[in-house]
Structures are given as C-alpha cells and as structure tokens.
C-alpha positions as CSV (number, residue, x, y, z in Angstrom):
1,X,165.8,5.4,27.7
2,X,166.1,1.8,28.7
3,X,169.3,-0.2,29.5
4,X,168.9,-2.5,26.3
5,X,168.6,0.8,24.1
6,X,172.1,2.0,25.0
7,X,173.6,-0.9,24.4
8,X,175.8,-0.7,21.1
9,X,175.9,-4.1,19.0
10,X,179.5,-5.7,19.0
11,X,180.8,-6.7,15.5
12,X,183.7,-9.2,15.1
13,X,185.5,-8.8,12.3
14,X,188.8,-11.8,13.4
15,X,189.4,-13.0,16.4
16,X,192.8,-11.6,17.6
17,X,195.9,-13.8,16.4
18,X,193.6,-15.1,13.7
19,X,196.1,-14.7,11.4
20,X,198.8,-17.1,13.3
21,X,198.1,-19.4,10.8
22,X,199.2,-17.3,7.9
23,X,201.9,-15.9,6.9
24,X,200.9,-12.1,7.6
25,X,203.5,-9.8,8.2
26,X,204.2,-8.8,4.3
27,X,202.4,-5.8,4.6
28,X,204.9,-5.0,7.6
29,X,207.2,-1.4,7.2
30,X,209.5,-2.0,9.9
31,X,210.6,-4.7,12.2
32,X,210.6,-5.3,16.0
33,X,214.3,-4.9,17.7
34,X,214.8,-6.1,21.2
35,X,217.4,-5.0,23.3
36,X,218.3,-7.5,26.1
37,X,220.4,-5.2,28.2
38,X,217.2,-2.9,28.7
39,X,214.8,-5.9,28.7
40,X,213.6,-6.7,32.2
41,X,211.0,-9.6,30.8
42,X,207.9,-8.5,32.4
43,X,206.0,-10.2,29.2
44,X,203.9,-7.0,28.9
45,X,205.2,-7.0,25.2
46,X,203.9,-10.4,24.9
47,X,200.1,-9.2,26.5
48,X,199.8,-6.5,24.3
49,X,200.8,-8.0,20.8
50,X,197.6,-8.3,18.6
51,X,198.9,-11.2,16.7
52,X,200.6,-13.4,19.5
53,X,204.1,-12.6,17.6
54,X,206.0,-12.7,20.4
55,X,206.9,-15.6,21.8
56,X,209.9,-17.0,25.1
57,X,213.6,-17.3,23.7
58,X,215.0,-20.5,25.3
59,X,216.7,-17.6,28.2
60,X,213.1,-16.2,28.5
61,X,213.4,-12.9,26.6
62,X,210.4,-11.9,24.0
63,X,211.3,-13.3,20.7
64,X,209.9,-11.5,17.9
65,X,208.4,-13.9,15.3
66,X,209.0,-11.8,12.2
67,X,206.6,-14.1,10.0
68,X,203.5,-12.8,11.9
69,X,204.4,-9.1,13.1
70,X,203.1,-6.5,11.4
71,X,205.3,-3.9,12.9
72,X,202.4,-1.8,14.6
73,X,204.5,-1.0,17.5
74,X,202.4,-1.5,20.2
75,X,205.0,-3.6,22.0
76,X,207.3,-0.6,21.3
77,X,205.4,2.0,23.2
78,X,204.0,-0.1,26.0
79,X,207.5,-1.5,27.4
80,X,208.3,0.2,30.5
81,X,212.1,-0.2,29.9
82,X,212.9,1.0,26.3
83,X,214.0,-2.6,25.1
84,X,212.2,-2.5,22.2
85,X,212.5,-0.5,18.9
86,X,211.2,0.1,15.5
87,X,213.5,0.0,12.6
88,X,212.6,0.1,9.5
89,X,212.7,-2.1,6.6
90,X,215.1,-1.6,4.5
91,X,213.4,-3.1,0.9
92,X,211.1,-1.7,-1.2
93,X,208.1,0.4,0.1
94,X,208.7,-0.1,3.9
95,X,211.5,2.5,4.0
96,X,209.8,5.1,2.4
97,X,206.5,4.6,4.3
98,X,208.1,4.4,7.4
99,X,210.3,7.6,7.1
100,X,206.7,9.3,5.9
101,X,204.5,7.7,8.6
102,X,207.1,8.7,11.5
103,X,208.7,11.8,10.0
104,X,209.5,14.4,13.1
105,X,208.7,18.1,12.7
C-alpha cells in the first residue's frame, strides 16, 4: 500500500478556543478551584486548557475565567502539584450530573 493511501483525512470541526468569543461555559457541571498553597505556576494548566480559560492573576497564578470553562477537568488531572480541583455546581442540573458522572464505587 502506498504512503498517500494510509493517510487518514483530517476534519476540523473549531479551531481550539473558538469559543473565546462566546459566552460558553453554561453547559459547565462544576467549576475550577485553584489552590495557591499547592500551586507552583508551571502554566501546564494554562497549555493544556482547550478553551484558553485560564489566564495570569496580577501575582502570576492561573486564573480561571469561569465565563469560558467548561469544567472538563483537564487542568485538574494534568497539574503535577494537586492545586487544582473540581467542585461542583451547586444549581440546577450540575450537581446531579456531576455526583452521577464522578460517583466512586
């Protein structure tokens, strides 16, 4: 089989942080926590966001901009240090979906 064969096509669907420009995080079930004792800011929060939602503080922490995050928890699981958390909203369908979503055996 030739080289060009095995090549699968690439589809883009949005570019990532397409949706800076909207208000997007009202789909969200929880929100982003940051604790600045454990915080070391290595910024790897701030690589891996899909949205851009995390932005510098003025003392250079990760600021989470809650108008954008959707609460996918990325930055959660990739900081080294445990600053960041998940905690989830307490309004309407967020609570329930969270506790359903993350519920531990």
């Amino acid at each position: 089989m030739s080289e060009e064969k095995k090549k699968l096509p690439i589809t883009i669907l949005a570019a990532p942080g397409s949706l800076a420009k909207e208000r997007s995080a009202d789909c969200r079930i929880a929100e982003i926590v940051l604790t600045k004792e454990k915080c070391t800011p290595c910024m790897i929060c701030y690589d891996s966001c899909p949205e851009g939602a995390i932005n510098l503080d003025r003392h250079a922490f990760p600021a989470i901009d809650e108008t954008h995050c959707k609460g996918c928890g990325i930055c959660v699981q990739i900081c080294p240090k445990g600053g960041l958390r998940m905690v989830p909203l307490n309004e309407g369908h967020g609570k329930r979906s969270f506790k359903k979503l993350f519920k531990r055996a």
